[in-house]
Backbone and ligand atoms as CSV (ligand in chain L), in Angstrom:
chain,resi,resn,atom,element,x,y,z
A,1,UNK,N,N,127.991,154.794,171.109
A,1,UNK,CA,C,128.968,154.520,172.160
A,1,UNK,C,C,130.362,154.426,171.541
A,2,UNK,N,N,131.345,154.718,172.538
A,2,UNK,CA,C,133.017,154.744,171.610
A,2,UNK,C,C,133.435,154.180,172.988
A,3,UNK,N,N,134.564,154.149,172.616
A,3,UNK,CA,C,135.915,154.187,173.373
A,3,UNK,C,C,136.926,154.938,173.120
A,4,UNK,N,N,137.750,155.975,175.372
A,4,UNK,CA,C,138.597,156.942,174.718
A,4,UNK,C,C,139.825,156.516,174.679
A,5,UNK,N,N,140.085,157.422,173.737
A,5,UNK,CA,C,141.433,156.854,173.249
A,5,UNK,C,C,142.886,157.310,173.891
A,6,UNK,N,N,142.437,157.837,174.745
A,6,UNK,CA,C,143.576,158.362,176.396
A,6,UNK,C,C,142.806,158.930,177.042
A,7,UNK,N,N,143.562,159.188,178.237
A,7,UNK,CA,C,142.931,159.439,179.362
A,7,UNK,C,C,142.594,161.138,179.428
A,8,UNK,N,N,141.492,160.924,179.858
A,8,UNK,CA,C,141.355,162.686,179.798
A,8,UNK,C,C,139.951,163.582,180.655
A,9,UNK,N,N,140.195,164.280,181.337
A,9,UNK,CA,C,138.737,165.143,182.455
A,9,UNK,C,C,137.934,166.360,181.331
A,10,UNK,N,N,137.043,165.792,181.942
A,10,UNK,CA,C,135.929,166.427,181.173
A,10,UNK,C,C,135.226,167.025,182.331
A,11,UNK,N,N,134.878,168.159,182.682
A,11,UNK,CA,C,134.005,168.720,183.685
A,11,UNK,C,C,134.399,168.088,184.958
A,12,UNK,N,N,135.678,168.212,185.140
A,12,UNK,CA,C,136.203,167.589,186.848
A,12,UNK,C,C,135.961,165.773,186.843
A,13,UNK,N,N,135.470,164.957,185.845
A,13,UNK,CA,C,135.718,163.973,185.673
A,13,UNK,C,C,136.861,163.176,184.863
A,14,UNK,N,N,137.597,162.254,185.386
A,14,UNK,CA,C,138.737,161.393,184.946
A,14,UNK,C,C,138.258,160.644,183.971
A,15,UNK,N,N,138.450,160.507,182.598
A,15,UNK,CA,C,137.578,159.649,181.716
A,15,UNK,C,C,139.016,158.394,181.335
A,16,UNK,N,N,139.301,157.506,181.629
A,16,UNK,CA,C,140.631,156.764,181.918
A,16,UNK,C,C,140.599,156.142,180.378
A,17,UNK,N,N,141.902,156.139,179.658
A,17,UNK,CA,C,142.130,155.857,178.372
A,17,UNK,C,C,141.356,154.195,178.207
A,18,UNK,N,N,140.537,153.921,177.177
A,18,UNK,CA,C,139.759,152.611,177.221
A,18,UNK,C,C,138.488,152.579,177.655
A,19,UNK,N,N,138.330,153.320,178.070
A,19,UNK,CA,C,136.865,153.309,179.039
A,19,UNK,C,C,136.001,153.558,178.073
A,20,UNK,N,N,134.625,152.870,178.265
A,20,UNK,CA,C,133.619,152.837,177.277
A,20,UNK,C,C,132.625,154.549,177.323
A,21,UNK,N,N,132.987,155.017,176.393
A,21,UNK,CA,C,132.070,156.129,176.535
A,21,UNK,C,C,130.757,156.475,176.033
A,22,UNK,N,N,129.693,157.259,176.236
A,22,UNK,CA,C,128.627,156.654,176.150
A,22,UNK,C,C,128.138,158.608,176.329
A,23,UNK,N,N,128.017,159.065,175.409
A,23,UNK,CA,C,127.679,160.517,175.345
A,23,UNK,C,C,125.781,160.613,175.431
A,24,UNK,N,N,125.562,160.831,175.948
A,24,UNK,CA,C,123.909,161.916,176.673
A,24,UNK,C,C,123.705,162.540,175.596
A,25,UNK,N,N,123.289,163.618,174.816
A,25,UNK,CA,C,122.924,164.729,174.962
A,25,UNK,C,C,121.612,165.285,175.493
A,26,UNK,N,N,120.984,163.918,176.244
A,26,UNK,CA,C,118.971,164.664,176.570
A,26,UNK,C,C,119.390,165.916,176.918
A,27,UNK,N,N,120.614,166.472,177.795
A,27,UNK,CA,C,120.170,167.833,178.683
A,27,UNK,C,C,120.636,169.067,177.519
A,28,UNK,N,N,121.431,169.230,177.149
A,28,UNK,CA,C,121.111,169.528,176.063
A,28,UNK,C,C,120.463,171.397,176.070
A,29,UNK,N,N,119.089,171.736,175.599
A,29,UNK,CA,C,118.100,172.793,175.980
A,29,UNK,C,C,117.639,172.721,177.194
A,30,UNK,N,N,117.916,171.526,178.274
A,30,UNK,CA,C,117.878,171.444,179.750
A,30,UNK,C,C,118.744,171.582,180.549
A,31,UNK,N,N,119.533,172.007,180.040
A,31,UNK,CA,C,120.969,171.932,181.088
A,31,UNK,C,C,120.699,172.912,181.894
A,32,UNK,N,N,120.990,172.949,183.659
A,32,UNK,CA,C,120.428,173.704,184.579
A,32,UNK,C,C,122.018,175.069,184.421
A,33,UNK,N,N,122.868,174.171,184.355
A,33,UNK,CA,C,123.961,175.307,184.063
A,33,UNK,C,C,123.986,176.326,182.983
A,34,UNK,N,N,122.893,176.278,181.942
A,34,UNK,CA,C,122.784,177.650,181.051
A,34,UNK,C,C,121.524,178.031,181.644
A,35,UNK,N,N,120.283,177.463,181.948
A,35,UNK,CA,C,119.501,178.219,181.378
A,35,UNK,C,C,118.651,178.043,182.568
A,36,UNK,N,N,117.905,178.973,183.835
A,36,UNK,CA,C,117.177,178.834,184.456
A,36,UNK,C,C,116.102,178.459,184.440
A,37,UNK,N,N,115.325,177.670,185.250
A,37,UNK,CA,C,114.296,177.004,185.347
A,37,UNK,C,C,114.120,176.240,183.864
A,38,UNK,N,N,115.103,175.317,183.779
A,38,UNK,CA,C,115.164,174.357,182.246
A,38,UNK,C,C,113.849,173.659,181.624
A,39,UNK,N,N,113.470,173.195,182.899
A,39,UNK,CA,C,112.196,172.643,182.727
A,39,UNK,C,C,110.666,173.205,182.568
A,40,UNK,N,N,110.885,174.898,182.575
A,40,UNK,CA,C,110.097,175.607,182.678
A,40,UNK,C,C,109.865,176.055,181.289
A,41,UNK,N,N,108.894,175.843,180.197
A,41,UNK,CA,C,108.471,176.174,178.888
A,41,UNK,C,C,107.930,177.759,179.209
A,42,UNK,N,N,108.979,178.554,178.493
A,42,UNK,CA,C,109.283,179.832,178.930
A,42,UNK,C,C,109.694,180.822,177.626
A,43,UNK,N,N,108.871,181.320,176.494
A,43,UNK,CA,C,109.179,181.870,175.246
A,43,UNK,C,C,109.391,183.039,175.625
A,44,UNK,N,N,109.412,183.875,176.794
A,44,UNK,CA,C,109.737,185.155,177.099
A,44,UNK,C,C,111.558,185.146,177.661
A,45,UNK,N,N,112.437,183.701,177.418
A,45,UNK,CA,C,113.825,183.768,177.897
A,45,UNK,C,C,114.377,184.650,176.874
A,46,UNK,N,N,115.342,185.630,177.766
A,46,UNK,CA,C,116.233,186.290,176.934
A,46,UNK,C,C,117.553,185.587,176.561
A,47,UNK,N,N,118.506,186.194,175.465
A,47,UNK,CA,C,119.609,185.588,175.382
A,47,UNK,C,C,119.734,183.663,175.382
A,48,UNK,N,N,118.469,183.471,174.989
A,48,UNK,CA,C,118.596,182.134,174.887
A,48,UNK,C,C,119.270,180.997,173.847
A,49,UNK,N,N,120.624,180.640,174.716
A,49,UNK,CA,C,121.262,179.720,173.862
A,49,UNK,C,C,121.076,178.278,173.366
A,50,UNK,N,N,119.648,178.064,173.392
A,50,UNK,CA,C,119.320,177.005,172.689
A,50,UNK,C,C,120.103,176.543,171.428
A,51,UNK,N,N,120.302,174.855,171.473
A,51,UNK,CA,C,120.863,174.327,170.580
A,51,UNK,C,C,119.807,174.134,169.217
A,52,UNK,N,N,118.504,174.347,169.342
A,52,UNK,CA,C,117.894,173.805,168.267
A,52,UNK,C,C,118.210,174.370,166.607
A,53,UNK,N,N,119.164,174.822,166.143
A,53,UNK,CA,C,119.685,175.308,165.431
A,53,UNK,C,C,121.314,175.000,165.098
A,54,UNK,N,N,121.594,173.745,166.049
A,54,UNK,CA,C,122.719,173.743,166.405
A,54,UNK,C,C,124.194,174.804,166.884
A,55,UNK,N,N,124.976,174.614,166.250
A,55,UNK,CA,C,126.014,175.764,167.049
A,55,UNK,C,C,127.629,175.898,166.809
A,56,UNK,N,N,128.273,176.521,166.350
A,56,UNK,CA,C,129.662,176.588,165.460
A,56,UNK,C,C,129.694,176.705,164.592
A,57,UNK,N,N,130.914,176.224,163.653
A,57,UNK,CA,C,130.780,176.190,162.622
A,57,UNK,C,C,130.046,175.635,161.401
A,58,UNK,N,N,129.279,175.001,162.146
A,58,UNK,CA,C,128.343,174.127,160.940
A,58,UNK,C,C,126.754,174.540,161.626
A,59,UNK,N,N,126.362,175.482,162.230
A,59,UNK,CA,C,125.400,176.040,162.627
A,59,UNK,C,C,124.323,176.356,161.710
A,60,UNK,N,N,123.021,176.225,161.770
A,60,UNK,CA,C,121.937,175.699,160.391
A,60,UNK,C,C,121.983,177.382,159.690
A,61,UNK,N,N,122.440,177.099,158.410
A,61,UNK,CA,C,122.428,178.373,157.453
A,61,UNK,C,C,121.026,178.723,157.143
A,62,UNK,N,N,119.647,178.314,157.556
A,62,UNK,CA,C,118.373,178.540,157.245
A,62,UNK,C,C,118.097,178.975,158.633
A,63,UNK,N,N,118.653,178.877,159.544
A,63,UNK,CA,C,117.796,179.771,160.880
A,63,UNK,C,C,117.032,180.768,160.726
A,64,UNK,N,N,117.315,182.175,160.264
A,64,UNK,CA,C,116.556,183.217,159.957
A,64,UNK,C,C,115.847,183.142,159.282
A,65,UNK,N,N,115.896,182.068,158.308
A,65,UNK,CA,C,114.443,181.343,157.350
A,65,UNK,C,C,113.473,180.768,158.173
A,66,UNK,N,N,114.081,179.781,158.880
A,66,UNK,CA,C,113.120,178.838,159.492
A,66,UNK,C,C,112.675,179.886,160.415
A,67,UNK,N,N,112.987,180.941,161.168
A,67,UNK,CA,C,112.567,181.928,162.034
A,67,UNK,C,C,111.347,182.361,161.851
A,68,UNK,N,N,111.731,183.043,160.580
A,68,UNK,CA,C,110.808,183.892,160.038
A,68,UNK,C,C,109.593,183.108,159.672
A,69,UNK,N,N,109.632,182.147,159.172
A,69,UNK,CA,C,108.253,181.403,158.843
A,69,UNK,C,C,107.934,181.150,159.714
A,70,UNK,N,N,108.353,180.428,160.979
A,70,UNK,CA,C,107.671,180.317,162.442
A,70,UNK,C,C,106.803,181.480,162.748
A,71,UNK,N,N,108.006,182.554,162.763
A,71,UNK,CA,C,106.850,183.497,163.254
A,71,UNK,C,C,105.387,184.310,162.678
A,72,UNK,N,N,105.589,183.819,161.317
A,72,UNK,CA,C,104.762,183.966,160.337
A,72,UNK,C,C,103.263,183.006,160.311
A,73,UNK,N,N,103.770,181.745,160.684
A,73,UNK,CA,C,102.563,180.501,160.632
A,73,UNK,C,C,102.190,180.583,161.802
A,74,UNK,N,N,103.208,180.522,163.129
A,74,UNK,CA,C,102.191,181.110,164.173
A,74,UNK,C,C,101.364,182.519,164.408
A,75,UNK,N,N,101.706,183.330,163.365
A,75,UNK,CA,C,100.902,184.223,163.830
A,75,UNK,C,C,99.578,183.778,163.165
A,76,UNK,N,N,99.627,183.121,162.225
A,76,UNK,CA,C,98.542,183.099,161.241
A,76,UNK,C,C,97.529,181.921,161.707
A,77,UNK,N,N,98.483,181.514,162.293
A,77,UNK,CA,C,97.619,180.157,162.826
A,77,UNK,C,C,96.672,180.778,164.193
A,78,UNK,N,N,97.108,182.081,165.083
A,78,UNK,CA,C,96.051,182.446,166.135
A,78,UNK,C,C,95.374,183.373,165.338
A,79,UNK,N,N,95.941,183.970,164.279
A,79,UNK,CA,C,94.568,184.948,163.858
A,79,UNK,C,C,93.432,184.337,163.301
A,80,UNK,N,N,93.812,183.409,162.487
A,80,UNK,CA,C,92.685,182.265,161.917
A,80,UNK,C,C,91.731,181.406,162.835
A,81,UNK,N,N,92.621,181.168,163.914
A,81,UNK,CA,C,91.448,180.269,165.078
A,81,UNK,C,C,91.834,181.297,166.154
A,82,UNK,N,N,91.080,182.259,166.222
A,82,UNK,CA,C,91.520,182.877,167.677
A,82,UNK,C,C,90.948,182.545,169.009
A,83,UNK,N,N,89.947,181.204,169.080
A,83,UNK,CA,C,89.314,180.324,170.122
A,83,UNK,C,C,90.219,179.302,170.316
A,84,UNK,N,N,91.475,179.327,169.300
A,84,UNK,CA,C,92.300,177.831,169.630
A,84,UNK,C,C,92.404,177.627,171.417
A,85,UNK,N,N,92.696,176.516,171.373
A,85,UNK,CA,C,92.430,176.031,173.179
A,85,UNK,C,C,93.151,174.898,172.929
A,86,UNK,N,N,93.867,174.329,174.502
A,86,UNK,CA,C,94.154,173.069,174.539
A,86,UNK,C,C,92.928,171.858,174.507
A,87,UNK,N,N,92.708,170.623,174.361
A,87,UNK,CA,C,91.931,170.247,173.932
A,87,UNK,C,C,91.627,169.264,175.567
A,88,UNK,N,N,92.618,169.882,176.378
A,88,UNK,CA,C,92.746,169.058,178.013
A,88,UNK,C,C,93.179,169.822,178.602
A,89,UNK,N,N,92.992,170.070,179.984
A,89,UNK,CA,C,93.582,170.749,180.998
A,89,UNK,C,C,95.530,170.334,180.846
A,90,UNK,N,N,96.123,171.289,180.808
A,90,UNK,CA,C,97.763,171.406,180.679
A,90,UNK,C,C,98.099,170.427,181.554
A,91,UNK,N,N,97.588,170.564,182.814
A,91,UNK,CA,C,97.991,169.795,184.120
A,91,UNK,C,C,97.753,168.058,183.223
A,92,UNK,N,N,96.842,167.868,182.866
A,92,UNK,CA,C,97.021,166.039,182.658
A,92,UNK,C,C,97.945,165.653,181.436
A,93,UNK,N,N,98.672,166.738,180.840
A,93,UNK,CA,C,99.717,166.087,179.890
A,93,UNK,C,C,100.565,165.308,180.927
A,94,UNK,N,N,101.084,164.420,180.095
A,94,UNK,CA,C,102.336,163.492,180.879
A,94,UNK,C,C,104.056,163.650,180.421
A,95,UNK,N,N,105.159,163.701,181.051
A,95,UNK,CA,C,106.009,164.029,180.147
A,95,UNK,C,C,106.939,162.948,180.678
A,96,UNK,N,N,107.376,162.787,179.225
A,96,UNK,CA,C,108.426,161.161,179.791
A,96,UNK,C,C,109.760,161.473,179.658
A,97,UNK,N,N,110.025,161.083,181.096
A,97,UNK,CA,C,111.546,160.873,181.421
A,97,UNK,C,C,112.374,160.652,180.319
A,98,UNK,N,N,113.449,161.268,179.977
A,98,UNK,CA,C,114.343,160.861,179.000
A,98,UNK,C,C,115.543,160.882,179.585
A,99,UNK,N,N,116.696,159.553,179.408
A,99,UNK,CA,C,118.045,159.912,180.283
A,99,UNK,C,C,118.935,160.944,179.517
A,100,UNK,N,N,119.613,161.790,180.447
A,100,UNK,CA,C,120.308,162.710,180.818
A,100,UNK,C,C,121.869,162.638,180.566
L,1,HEM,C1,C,112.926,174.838,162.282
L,1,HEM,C2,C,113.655,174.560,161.196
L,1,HEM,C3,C,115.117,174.117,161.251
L,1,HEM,C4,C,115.798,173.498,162.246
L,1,HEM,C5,C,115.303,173.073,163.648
L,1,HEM,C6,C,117.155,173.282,161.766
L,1,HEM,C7,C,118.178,172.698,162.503
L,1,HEM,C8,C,119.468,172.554,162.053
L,1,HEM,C9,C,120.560,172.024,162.852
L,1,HEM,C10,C,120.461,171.516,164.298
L,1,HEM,C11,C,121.676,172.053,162.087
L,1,HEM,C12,C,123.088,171.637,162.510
L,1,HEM,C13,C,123.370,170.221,162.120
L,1,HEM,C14,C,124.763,169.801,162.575
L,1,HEM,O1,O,125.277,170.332,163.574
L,1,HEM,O2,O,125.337,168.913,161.940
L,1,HEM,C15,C,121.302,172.584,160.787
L,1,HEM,C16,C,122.173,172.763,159.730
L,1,HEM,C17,C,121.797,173.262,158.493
L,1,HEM,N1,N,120.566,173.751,158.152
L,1,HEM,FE1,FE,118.931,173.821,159.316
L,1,HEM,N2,N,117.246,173.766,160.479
L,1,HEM,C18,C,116.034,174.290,160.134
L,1,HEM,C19,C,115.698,174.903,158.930
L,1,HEM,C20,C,116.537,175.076,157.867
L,1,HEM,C21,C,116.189,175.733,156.616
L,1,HEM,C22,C,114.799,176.358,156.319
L,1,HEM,C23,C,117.284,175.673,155.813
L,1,HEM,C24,C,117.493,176.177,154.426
L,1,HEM,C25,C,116.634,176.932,153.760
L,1,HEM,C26,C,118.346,174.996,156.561
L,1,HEM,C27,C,119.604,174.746,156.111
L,1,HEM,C28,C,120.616,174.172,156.823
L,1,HEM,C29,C,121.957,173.912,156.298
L,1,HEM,C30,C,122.452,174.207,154.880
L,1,HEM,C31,C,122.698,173.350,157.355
L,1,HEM,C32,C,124.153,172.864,157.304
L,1,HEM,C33,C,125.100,173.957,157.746
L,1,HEM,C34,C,126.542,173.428,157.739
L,1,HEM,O3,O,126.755,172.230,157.867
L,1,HEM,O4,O,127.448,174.260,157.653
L,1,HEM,N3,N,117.850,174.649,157.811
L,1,HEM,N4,N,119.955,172.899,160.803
């Protein structure tokens, strides 16, 4: 949490100099304004600007590392168990609210 240090709008909001600020990021890879159906676990999105790699100038210099081994251990991981299964019907996972 901070406090700003003048007054200033952020997305059509007045943030008044002093005011206790208190930054979110849950939405984040949920934000309904980038990315359709946010809540929808969806590996076929194109152009997806996910932060998990972060973003700018200090953006993770191992991405195409960490990529590549992802796609490497998951492949290896369905050729090796190709019966893998959830171990419960999808429907009874639970997913907890996180604020926004
Ligand atoms: C799935 C695996 C990985 C994830 C999710 C990840 C995530 C991230 C994120 C979010 C940042 C930005 C942090 C910030 O904004 O302050 C970052 C930075 C960085 N990552 Fe990764 N990373 C992964 C793998 C790797 C690997 C394998 C390497 C190196 C071989 C690496 C090297 C770095 C470096 C050097 C930075 C700092 C870049 C800078 O500050 O300019 N990361 N990473």
């Amino acid at each position: 949490m901070g406090q700003s240090t003048r007054n200033f709008v952020l997305h059509n909001v007045t943030i008044p100099k002093g005011a206790a600020v208190f930054p979110l990021l849950g939405a984040a890879n949920h934000d309904p304004d980038v990315f359709e159906n946010p809540e929808v676990f969806d590996i076929t999105r194109e152009h997806n600007k996910h932060l998990g790699f972060g973003s700018g100038i200090h953006s993770c210099l191992g991405a195409p590392l960490a990529r590549m081994e992802t796609r490497s251990a998951i492949a290896n991981l369905i050729k090796r168990n190709p019966n893998l299964r959830l171990a419960i019907d999808a429907s009874e996972f639970e997913f907890i609210n996180t604020p926004r």
